[in-house]
SEFIZA-3560 file (N, C-alpha, C; in Angstrom, 3 decimals):
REM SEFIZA-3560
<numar><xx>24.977</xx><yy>39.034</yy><zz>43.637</zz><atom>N</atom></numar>
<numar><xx>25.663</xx><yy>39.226</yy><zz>42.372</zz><atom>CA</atom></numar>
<numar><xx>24.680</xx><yy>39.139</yy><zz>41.197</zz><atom>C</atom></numar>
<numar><xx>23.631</xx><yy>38.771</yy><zz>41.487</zz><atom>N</atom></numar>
<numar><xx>22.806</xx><yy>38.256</yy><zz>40.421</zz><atom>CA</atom></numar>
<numar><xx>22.053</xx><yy>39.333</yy><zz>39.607</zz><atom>C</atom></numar>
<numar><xx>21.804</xx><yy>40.387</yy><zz>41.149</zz><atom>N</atom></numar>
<numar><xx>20.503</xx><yy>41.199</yy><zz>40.403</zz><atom>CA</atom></numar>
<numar><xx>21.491</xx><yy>42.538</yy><zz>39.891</zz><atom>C</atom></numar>
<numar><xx>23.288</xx><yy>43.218</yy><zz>40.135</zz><atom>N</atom></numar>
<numar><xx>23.512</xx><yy>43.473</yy><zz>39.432</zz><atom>CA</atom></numar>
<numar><xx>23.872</xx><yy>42.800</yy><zz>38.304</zz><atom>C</atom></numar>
<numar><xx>23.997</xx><yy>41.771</yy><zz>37.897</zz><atom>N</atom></numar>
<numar><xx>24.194</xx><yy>41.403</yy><zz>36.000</zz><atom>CA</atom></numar>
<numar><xx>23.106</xx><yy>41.457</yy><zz>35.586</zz><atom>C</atom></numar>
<numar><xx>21.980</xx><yy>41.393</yy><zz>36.137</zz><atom>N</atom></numar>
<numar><xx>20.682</xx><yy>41.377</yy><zz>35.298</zz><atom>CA</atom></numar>
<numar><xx>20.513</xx><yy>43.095</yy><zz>35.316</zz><atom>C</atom></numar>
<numar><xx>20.764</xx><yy>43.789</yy><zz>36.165</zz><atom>N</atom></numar>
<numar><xx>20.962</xx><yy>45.636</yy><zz>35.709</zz><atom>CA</atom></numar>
<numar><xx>21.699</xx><yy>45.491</yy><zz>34.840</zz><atom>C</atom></numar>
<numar><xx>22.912</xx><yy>45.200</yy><zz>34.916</zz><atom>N</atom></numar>
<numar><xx>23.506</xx><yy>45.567</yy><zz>33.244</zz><atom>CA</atom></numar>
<numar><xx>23.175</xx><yy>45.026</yy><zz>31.974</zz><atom>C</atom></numar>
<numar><xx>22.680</xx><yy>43.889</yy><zz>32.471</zz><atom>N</atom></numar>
<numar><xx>22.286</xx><yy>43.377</yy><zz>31.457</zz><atom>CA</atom></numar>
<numar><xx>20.698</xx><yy>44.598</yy><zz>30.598</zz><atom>C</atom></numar>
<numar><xx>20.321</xx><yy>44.453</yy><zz>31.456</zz><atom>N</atom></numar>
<numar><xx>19.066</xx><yy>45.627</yy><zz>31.023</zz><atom>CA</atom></numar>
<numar><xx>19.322</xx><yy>46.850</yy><zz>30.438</zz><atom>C</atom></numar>
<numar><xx>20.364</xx><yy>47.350</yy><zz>31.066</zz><atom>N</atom></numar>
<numar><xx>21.161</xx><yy>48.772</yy><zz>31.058</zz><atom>CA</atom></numar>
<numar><xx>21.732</xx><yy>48.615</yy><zz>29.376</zz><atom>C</atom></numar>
<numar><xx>22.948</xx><yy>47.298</yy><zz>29.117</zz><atom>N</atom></numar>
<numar><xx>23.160</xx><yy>47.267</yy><zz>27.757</zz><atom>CA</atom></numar>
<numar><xx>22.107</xx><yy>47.136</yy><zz>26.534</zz><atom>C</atom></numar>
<numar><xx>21.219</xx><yy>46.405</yy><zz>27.228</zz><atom>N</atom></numar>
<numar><xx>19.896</xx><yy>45.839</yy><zz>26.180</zz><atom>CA</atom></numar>
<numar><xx>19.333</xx><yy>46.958</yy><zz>25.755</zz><atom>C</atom></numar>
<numar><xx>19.073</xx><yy>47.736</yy><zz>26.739</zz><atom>N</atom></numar>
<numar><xx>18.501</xx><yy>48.953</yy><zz>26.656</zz><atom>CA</atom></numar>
<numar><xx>18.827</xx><yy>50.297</yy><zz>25.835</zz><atom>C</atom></numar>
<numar><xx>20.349</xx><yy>50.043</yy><zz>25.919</zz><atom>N</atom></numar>
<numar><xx>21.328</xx><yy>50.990</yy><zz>25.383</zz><atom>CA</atom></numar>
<numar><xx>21.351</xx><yy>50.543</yy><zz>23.540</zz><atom>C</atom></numar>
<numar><xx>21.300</xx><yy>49.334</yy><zz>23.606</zz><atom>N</atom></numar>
<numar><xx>21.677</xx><yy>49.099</yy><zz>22.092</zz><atom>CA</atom></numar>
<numar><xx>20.256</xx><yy>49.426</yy><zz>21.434</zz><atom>C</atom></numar>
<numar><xx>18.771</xx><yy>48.629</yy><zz>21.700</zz><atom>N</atom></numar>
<numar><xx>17.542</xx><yy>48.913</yy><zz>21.726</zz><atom>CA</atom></numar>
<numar><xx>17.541</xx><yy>50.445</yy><zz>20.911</zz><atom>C</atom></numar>
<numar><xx>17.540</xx><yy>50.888</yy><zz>22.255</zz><atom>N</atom></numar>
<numar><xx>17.593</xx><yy>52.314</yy><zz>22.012</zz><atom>CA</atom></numar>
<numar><xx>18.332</xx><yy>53.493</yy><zz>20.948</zz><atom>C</atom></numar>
<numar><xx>19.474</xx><yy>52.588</yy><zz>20.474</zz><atom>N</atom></numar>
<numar><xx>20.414</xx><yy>53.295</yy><zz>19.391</zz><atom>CA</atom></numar>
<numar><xx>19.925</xx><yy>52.897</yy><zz>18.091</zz><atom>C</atom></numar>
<numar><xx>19.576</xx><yy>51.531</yy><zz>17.780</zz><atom>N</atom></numar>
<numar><xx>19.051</xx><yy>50.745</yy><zz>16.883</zz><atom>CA</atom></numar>
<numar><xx>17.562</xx><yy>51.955</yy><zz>16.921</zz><atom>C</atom></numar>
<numar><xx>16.478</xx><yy>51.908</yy><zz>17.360</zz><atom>N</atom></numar>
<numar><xx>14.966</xx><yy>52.552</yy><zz>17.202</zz><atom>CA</atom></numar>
<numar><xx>15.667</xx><yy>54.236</yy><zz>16.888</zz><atom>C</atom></numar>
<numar><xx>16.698</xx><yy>54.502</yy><zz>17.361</zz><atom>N</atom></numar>
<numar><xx>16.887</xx><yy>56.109</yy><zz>17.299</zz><atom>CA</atom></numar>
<numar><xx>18.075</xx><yy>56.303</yy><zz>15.579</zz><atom>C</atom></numar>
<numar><xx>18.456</xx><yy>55.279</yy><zz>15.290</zz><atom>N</atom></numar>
<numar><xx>19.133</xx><yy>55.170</yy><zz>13.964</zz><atom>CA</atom></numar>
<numar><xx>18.109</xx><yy>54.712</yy><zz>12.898</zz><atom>C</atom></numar>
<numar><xx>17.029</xx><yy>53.939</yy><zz>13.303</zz><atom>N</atom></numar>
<numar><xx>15.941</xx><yy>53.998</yy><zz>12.752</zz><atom>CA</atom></numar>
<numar><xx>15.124</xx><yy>55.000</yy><zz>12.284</zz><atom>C</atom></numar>
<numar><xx>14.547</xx><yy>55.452</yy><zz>13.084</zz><atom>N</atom></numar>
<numar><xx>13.305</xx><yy>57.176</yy><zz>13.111</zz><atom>CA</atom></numar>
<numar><xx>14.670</xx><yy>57.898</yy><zz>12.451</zz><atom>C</atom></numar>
<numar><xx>15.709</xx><yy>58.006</yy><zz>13.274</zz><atom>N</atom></numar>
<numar><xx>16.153</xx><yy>59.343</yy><zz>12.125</zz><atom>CA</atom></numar>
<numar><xx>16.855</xx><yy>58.548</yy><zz>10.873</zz><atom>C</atom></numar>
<numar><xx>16.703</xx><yy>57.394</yy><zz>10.176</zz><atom>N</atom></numar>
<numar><xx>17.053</xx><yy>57.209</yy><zz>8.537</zz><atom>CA</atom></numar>
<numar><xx>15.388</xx><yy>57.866</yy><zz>7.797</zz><atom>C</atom></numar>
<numar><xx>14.362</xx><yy>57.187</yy><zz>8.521</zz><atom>N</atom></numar>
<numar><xx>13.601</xx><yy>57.305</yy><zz>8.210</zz><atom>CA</atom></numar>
<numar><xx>12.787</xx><yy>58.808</yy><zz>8.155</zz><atom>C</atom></numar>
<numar><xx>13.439</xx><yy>59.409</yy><zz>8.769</zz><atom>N</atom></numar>
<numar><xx>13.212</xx><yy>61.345</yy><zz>9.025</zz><atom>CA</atom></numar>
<numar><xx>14.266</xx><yy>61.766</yy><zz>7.804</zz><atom>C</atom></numar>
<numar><xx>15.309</xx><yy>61.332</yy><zz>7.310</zz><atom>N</atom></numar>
<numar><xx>16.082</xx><yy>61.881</yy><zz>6.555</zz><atom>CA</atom></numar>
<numar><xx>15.816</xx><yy>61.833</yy><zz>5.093</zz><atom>C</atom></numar>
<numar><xx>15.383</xx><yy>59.895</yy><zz>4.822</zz><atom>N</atom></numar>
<numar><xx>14.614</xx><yy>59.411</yy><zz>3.554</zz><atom>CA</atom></numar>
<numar><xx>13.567</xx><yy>60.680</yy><zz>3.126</zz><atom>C</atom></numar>
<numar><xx>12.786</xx><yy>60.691</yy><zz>3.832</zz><atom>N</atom></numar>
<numar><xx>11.338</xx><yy>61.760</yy><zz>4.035</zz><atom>CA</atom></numar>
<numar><xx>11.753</xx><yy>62.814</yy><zz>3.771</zz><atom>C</atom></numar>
<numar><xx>12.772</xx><yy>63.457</yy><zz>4.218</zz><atom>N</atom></numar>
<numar><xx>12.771</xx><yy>64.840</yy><zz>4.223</zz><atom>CA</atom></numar>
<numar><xx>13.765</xx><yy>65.002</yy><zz>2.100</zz><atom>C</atom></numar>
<numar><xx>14.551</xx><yy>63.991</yy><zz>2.576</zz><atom>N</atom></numar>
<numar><xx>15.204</xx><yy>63.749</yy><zz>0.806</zz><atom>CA</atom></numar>
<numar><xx>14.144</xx><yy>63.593</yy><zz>-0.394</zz><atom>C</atom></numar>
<numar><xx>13.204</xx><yy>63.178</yy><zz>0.021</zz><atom>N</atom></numar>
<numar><xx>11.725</xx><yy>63.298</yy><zz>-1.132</zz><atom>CA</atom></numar>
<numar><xx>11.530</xx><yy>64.323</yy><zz>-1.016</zz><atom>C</atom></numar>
<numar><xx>11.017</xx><yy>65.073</yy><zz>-0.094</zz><atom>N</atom></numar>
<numar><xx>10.301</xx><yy>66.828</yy><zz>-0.353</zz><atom>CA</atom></numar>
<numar><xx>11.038</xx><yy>67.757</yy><zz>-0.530</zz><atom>C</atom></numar>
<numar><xx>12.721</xx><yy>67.417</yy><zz>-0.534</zz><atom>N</atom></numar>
<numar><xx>13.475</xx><yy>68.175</yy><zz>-1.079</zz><atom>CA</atom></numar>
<numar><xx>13.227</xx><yy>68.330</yy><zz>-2.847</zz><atom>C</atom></numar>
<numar><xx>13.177</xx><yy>66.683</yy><zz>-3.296</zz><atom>N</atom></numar>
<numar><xx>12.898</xx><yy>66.403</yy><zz>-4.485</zz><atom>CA</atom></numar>
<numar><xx>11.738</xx><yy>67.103</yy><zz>-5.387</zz><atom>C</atom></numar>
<numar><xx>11.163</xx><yy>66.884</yy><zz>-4.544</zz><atom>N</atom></numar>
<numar><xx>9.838</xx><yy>67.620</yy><zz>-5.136</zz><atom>CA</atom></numar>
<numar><xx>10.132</xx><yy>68.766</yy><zz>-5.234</zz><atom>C</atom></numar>
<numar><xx>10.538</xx><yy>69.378</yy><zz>-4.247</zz><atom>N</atom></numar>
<numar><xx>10.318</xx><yy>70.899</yy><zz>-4.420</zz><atom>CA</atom></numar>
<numar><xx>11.459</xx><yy>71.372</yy><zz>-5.430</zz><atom>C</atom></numar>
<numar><xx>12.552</xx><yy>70.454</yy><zz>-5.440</zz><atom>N</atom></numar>
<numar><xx>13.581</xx><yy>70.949</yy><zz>-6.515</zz><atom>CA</atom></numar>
<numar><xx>12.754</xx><yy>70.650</yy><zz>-7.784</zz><atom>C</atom></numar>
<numar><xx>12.231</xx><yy>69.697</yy><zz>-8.154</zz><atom>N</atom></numar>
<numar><xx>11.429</xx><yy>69.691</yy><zz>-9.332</zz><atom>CA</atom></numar>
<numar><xx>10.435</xx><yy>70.736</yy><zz>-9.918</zz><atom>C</atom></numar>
<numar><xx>9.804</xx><yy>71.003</yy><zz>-8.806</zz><atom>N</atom></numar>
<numar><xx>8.284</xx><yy>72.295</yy><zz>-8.731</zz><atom>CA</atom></numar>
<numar><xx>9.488</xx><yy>73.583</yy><zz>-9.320</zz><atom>C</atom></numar>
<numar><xx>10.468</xx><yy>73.956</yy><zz>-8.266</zz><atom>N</atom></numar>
<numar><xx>11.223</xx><yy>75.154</yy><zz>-9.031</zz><atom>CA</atom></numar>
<numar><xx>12.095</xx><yy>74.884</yy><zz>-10.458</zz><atom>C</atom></numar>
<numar><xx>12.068</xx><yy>73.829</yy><zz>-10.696</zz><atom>N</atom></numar>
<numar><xx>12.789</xx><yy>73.456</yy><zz>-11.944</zz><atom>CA</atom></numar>
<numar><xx>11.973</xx><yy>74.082</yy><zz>-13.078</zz><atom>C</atom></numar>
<numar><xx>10.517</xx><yy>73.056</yy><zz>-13.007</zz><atom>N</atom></numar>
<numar><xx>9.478</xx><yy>73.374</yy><zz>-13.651</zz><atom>CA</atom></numar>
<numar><xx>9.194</xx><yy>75.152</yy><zz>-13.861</zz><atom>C</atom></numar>
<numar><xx>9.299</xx><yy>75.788</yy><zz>-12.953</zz><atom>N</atom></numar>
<numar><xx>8.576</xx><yy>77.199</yy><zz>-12.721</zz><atom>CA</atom></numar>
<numar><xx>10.022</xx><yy>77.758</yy><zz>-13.411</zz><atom>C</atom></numar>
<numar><xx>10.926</xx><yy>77.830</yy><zz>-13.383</zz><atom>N</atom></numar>
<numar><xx>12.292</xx><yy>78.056</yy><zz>-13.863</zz><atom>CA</atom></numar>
<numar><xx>12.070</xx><yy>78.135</yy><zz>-14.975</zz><atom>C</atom></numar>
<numar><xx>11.819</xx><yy>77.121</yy><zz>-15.664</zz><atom>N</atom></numar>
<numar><xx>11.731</xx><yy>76.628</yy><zz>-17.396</zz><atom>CA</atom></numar>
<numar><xx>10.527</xx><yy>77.352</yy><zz>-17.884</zz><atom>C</atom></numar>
<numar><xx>8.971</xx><yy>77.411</yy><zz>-17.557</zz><atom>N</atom></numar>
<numar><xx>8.162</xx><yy>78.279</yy><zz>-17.457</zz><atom>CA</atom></numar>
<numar><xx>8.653</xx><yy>79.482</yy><zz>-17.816</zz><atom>C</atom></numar>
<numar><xx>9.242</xx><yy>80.153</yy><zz>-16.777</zz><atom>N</atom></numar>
<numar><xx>9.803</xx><yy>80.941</yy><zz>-16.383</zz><atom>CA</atom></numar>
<numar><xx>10.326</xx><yy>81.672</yy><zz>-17.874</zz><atom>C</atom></numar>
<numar><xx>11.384</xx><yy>80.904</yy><zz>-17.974</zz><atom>N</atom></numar>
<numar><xx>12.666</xx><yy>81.017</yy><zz>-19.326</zz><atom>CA</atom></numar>
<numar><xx>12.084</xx><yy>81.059</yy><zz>-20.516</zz><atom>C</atom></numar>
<numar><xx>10.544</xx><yy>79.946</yy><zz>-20.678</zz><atom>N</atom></numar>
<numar><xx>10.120</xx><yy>79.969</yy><zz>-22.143</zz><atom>CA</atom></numar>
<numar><xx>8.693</xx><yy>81.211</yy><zz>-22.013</zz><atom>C</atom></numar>
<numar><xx>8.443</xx><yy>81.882</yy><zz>-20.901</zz><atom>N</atom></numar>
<numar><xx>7.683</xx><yy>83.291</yy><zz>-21.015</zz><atom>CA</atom></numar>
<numar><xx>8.805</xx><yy>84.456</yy><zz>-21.564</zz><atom>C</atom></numar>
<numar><xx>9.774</xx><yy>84.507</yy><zz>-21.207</zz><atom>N</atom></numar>
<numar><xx>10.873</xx><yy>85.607</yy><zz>-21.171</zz><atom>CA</atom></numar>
<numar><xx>11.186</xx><yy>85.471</yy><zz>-22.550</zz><atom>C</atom></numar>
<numar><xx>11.478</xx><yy>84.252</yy><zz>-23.478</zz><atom>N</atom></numar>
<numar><xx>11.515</xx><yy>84.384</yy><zz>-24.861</zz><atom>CA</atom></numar>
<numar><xx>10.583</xx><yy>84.453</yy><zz>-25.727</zz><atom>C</atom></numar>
<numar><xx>9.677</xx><yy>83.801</yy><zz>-25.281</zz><atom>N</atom></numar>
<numar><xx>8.852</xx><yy>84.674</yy><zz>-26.047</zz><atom>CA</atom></numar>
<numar><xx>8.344</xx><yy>86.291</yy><zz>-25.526</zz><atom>C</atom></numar>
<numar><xx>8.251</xx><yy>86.668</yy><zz>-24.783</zz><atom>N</atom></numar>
<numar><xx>7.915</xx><yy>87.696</yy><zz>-24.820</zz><atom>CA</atom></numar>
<numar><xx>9.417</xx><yy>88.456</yy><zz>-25.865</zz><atom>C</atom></numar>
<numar><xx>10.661</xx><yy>88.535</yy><zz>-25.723</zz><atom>N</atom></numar>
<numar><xx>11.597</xx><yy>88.906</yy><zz>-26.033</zz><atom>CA</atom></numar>
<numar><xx>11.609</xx><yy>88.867</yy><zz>-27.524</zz><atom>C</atom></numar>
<numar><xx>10.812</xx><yy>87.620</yy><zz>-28.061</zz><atom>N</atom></numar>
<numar><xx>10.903</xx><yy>87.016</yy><zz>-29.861</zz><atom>CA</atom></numar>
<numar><xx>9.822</xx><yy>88.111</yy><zz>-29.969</zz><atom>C</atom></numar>
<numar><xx>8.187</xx><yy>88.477</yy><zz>-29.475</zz><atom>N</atom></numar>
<numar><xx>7.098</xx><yy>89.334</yy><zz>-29.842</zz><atom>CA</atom></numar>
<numar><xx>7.853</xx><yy>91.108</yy><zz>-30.299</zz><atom>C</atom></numar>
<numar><xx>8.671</xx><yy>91.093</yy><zz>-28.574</zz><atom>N</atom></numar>
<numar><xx>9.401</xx><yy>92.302</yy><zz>-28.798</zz><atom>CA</atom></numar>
<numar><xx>10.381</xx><yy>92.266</yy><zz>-30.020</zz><atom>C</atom></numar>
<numar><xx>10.926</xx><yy>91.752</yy><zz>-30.499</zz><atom>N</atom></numar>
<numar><xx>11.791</xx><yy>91.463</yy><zz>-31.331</zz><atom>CA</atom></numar>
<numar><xx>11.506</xx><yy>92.172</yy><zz>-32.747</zz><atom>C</atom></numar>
<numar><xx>10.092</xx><yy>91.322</yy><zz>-33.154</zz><atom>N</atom></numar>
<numar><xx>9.178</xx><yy>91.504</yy><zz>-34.116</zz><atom>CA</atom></numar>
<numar><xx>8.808</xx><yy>93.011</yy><zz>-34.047</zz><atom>C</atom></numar>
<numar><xx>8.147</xx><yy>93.081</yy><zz>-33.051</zz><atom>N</atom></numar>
<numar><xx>7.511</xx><yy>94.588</yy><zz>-33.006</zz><atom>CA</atom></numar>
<numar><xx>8.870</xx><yy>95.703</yy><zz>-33.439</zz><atom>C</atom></numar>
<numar><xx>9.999</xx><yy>95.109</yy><zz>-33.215</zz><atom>N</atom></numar>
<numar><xx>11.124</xx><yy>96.625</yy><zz>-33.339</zz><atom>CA</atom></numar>
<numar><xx>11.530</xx><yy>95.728</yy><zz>-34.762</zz><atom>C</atom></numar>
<numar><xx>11.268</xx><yy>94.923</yy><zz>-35.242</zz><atom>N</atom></numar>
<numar><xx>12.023</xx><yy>94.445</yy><zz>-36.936</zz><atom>CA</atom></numar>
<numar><xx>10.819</xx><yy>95.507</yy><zz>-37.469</zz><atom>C</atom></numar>
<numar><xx>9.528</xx><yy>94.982</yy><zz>-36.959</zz><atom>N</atom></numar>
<numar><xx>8.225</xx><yy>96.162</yy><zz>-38.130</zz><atom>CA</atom></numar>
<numar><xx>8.326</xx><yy>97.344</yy><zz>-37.916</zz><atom>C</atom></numar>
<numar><xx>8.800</xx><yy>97.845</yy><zz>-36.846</zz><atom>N</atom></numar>
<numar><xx>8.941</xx><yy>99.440</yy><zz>-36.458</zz><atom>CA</atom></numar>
<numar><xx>10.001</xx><yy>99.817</yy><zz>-37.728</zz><atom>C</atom></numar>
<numar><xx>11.074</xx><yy>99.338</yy><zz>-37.815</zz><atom>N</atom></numar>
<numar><xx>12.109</xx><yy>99.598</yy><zz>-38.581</zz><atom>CA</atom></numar>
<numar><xx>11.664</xx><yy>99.302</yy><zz>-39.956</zz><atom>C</atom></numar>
<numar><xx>11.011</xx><yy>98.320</yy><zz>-40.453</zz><atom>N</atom></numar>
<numar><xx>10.597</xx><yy>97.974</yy><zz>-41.793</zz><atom>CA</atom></numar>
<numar><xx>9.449</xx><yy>99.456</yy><zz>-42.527</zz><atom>C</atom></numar>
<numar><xx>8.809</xx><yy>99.562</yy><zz>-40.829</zz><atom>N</atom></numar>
<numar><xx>7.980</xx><yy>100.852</yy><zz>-41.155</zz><atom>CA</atom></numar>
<numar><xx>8.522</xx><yy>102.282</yy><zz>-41.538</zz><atom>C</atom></numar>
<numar><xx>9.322</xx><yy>102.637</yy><zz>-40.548</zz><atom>N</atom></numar>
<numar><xx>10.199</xx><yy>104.002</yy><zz>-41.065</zz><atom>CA</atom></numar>
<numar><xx>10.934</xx><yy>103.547</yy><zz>-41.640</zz><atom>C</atom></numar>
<numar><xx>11.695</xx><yy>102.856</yy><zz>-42.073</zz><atom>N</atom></numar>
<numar><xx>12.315</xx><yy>103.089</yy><zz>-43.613</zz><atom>CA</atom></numar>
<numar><xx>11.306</xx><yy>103.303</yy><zz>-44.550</zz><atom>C</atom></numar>
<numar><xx>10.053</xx><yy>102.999</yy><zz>-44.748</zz><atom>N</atom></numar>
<numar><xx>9.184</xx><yy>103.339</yy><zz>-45.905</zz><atom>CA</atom></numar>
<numar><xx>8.951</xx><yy>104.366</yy><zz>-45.895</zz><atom>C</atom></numar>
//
């Protein structure tokens, strides 16, 4: 009787062990992967805004150029 309770006993030890180290690695795979999400949402944030303040100005230059076009032919 002895040396099965000491199998189960191993068998449960083993089982919990094993759920505990595997709930572990994957919090710790998820933490990790939730930072380089971060980042990279930041990097396209950044390039976004970039992005938005090239497009107005280019749009304000164009702007100008068709106010002087018009200031010009009317003269």
């Amino acid at each position: 009787m002895a040396p099965s309770v000491w199998g189960y006993s191993r068998i449960i030890t083993g089982t919990m062990l094993g759920g505990i180290l595997g709930f572990y690695v994957m919090h710790r795979v998820e933490t990790s992967y939730k930072e380089k999400m971060k980042e990279r949402l930041a990097k396209y944030e950044a390039e976004m805004n970039r992005k938005a303040e090239l497009d107005q100005q280019k749009f304000l230059k164009e702007e100008i150029r068709t106010d002087k076009a018009e200031i010009l032919s009317d003269s």
